[in-house]
C-alpha positions in Angstrom: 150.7 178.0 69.6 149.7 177.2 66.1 152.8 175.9 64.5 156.3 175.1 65.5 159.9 175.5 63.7 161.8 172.9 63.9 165.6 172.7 63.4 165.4 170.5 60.5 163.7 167.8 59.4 164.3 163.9 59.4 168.2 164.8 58.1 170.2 168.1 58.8 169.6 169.4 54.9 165.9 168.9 55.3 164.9 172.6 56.0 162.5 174.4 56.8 161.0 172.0 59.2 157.9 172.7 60.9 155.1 171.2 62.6 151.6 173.1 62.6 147.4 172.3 62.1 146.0 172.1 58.6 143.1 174.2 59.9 144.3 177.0 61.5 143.8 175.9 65.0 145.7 175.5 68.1 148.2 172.2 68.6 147.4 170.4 71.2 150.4 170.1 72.9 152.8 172.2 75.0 156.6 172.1 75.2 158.1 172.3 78.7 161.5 171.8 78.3 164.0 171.6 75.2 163.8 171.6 71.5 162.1 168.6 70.0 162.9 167.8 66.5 161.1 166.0 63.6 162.1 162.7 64.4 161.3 163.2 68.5 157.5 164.8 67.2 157.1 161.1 65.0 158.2 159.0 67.7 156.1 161.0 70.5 152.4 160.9 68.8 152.9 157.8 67.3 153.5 156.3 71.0 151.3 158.9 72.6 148.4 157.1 70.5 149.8 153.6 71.5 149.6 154.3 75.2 146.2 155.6 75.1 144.6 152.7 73.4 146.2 149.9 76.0 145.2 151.8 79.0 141.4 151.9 77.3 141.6 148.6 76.8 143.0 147.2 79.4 142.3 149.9 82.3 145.7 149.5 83.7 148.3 152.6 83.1 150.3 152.7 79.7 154.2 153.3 78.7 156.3 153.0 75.6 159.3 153.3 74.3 159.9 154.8 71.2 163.0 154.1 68.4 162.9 155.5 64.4 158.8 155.7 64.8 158.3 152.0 66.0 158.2 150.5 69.6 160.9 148.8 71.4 158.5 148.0 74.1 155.5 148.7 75.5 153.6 147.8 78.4 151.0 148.6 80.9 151.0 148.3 85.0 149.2 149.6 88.1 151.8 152.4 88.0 153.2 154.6 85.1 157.0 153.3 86.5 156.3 150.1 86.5 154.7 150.0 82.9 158.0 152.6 82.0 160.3 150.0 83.2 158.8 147.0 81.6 158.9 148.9 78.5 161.8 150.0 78.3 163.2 146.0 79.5 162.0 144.7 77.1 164.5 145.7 74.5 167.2 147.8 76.5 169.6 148.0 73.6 166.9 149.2 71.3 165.5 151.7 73.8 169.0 153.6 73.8 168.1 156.8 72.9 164.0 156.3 73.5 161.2 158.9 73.1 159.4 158.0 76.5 155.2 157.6 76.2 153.4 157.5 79.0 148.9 157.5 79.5 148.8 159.9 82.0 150.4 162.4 84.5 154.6 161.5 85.2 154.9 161.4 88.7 158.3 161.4 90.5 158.7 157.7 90.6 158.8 157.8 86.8 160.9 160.7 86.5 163.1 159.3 88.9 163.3 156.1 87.1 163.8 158.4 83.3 166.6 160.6 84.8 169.5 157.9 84.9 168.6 156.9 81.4 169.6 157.7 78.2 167.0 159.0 76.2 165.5 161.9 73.7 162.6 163.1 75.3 159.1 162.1 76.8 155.4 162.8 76.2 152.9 162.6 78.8 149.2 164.5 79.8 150.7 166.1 82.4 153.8 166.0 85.2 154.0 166.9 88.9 155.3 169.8 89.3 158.7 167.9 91.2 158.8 165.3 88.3 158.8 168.4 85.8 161.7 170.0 87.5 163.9 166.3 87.6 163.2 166.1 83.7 164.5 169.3 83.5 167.6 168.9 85.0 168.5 166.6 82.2 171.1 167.0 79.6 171.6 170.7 81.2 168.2 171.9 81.2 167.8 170.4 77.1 165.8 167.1 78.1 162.6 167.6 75.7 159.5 167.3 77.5 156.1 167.4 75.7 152.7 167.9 77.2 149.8 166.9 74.9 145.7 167.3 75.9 144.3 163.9 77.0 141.1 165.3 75.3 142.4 165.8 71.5 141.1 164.1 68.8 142.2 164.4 65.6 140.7 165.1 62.2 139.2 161.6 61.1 141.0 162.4 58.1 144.7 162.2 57.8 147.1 163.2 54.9 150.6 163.3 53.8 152.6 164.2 51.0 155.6 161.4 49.0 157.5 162.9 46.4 155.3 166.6 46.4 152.0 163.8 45.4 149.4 164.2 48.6 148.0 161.0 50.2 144.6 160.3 51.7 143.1 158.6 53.9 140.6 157.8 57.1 142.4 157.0 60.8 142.8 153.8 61.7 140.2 154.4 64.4 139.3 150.3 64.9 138.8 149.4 68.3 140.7 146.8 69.5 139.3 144.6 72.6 139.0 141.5 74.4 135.7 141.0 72.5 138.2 139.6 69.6 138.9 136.5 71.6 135.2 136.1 73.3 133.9 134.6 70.2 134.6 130.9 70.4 134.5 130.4 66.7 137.0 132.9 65.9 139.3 130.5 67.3 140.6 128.4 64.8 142.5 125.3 66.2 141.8 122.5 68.5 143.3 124.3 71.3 140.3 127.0 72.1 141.4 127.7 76.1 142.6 131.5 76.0 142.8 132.7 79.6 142.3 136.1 80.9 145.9 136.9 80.9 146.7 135.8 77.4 144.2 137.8 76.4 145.7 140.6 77.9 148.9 139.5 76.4 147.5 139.6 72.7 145.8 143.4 72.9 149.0 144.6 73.8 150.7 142.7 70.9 148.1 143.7 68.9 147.6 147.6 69.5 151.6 148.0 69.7 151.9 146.7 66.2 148.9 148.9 64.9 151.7 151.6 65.4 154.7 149.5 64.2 156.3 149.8 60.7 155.3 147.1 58.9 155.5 144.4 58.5 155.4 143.6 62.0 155.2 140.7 64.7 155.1 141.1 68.2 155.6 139.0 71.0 154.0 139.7 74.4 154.0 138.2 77.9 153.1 139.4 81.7 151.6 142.6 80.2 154.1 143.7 78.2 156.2 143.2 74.6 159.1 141.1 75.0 160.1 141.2 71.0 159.4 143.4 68.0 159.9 142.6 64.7 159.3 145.5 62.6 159.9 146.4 58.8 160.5 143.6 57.6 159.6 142.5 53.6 159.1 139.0 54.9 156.7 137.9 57.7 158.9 134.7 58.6 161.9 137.7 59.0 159.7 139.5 61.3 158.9 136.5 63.6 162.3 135.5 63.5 163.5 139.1 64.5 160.9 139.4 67.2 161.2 135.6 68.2 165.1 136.4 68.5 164.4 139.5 70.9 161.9 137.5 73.1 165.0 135.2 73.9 167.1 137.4 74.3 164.9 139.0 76.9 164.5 135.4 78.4 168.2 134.4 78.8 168.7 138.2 80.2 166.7 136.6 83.1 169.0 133.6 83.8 171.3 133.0 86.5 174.4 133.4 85.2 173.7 136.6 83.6 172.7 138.1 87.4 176.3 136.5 88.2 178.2 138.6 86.0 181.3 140.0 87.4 181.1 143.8 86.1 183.4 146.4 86.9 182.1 149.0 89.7 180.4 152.0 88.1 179.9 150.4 84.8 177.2 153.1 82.8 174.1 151.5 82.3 174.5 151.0 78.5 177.9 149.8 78.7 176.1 146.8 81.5 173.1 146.5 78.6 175.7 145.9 75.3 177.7 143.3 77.3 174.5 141.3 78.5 173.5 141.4 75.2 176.5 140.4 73.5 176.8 137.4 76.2 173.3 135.8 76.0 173.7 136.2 71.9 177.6 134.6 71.3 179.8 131.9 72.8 182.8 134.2 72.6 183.4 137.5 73.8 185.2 140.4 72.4 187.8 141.8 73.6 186.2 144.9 74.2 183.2 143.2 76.2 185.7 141.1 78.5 187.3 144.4 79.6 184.0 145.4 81.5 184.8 142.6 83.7 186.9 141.7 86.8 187.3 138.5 85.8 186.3 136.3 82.7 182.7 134.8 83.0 182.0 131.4 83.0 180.9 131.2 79.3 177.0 130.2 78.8 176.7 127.1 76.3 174.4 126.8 73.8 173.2 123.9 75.2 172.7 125.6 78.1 170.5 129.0 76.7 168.4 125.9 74.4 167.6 124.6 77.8 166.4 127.9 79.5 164.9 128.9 76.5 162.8 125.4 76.4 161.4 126.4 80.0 160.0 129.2 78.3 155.6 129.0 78.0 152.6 131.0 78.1 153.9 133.4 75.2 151.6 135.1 73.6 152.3 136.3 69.5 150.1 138.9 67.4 150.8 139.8 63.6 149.5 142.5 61.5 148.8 140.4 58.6 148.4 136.5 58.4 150.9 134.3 58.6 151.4 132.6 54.7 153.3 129.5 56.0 153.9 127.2 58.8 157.0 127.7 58.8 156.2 131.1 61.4 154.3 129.0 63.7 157.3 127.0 63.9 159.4 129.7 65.1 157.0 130.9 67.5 156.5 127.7 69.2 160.7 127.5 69.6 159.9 130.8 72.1 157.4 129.4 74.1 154.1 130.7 72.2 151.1 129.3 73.1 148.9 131.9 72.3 148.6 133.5 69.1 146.1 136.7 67.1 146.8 137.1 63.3 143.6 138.3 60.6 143.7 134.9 58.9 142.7 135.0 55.0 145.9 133.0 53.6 145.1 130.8 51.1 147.6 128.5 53.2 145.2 128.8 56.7 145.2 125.0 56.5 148.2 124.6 57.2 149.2 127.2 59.1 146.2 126.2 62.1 147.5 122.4 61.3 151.0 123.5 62.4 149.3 125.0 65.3 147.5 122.0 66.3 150.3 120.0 66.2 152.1 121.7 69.4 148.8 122.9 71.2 148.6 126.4 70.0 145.5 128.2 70.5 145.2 130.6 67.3 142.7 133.3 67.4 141.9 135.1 63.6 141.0 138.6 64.1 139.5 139.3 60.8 141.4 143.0 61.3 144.9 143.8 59.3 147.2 146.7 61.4 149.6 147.9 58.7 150.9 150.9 59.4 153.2 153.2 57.5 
């Protein structure tokens, strides 16, 4: 197959729509079940890329989920479910409606865990022939499934076209590794102790926001992202934003939240929106209290500052350096110990004095990951 006609484009009156190779040749992808559209095709090989690069450089299994051509989540595991499922905890209100990624072959355990959910589509190397026939029984046989070659490489160079003017440039081919963090003196602040694990931590952080709108700040922790702060014209918005979601991800965790007294066969989103709007606000709307038998006990703010303060061992990547302080002092409110940025701000001082204040060990890549 050398191209493929789409419905429409990004919006309904944005026809034709196709999606095809420059040169003539074959895509490199097959489509199993359903119609994917533009946006599905964005979201897919954007995350399809994603995937690949954690599970080369971590060796552990890769998954993503995909929203509006940035991640949710994204995470790796010894199994393509369990990386599936951290991804797609990590933000589970953001994930409604996810293009699912996945670095290698969907077996049935995955496609079990995908066919409750609510979601677009998913992208993988290759499915089990049982998996294949769960996906699609989705949506009435419409659940887009994608196969792509594990063995494509693309052209090194890329274009695109903004108002009828044609762009440029090479790939962002840079490698990212644990050889960032080897280097002793690319470690900035007093604090130079990076473990293993953090390390870990910051390649995902890092390779998730090289395909992240920018800009973008990620917050990562037990191999996957627990916050995503993308498109945002201000970096202290986008660690905000992300810090905000790695809370909420927290609080989701606490004691009272697995106490809540839902209704019986409550849908999963319904369960999602009212955990969400519980760990966030004081007060409850009306709608939100009907999903219970009974009215929670309400979680203080006192109480979520004092979960939240157990929080440590976060680790923080951002695709450009931090200009102020004032980011490391969000971070540090969620637990981050551990951060990777490029460095070059003509405010580093005080941004690795900030650090050093609380114990932060900062790590400056040299590398910038916009993406756009």
């Amino acid at each position: 197959m050398k191209e493929l006609q789409l419905k429409y484009g990004c919006n309904p009156n944005q026809k034709p729509s196709r999606i095809f190779m420059e040169n003539g040749g074959e895509l490199p992808l097959e489509i199993l079940s359903g119609n994917p559209g533009y946006i599905n095709f964005m979201d897919a090989l954007n995350g399809i890329q994603l995937v690949r690069e954690l599970t080369q450089a971590t060796g552990l299994l890769a998954a993503a989920s995909f929203k509006h051509v940035s991640p949710a989540g994204a995470a790796v595991g010894k199994t393509l479910a369990e990386a599936y499922e951290k991804a797609r905890n990590a933000d589970r209100v953001s994930s409604y409606g996810d293009f699912v990624c996945l670095s290698g072959k969907c077996d049935v355990a995955t496609a079990d865990l995908i066919k409750p959910l609510v979601s677009d589509g998913v992208i993988a190397y290759d499915y089990d022939s049982e998996a294949l026939e769960i996906l699609r029984s989705k949506r009435k046989g419409n659940y887009n499934v994608i196969k792509i070659s594990p063995d494509y490489v693309p052209d090194e160079i890329e274009r695109r076209q903004i108002f009828g003017i044609s762009f440029e440039q090479g790939r962002n081919e840079l490698k990212i590794d644990k050889s960032l963090f080897d280097d002793v003196s690319n470690i900035v602040t007093l604090n130079k102790e990076i473990p293993d694990s953090a390390k870990t931590d910051l390649l995902i952080a890092l390779i998730t926001l090289k395909y992240t709108q920018s800009n973008s700040v990620a917050y990562a922790y037990d191999g996957q992202i627990i916050g995503v702060g993308a498109g945002q014209q201000s970096r202290i918005h986008c660690t905000r934003l992300a810090g905000n979601k790695a809370d909420n991800w927290f609080l989701r965790r606490h004691e009272k939240v697995a106490k809540l007294p839902f209704k019986d066969e409550l849908k999963p989103a319904d369960k999602d929106n009212a955990i969400d709007e519980y760990v966030s606000f004081t007060e409850l709307s009306k709608t939100t209290l009907s999903l219970f038998t009974e009215k929670p006990e309400p979680f203080t703010e006192n109480e979520k500052r004092s979960w939240l303060d157990t929080m440590s061992g976060i680790s923080v990547g951002s695709d450009a350096f931090f200009p102020f302080g004032d980011n490391i002092e969000r971070a540090q409110k969620s637990g981050v110990t551990y951060i990777a940025q490029p460095g070059g701000s003509i405010r580093d001082d005080n941004v690795i004095e900030v650090c050093d204040k609380y114990g932060i060990a900062m790590c400056f890549t040299g590398i910038r990951l916009f993406h756009h």
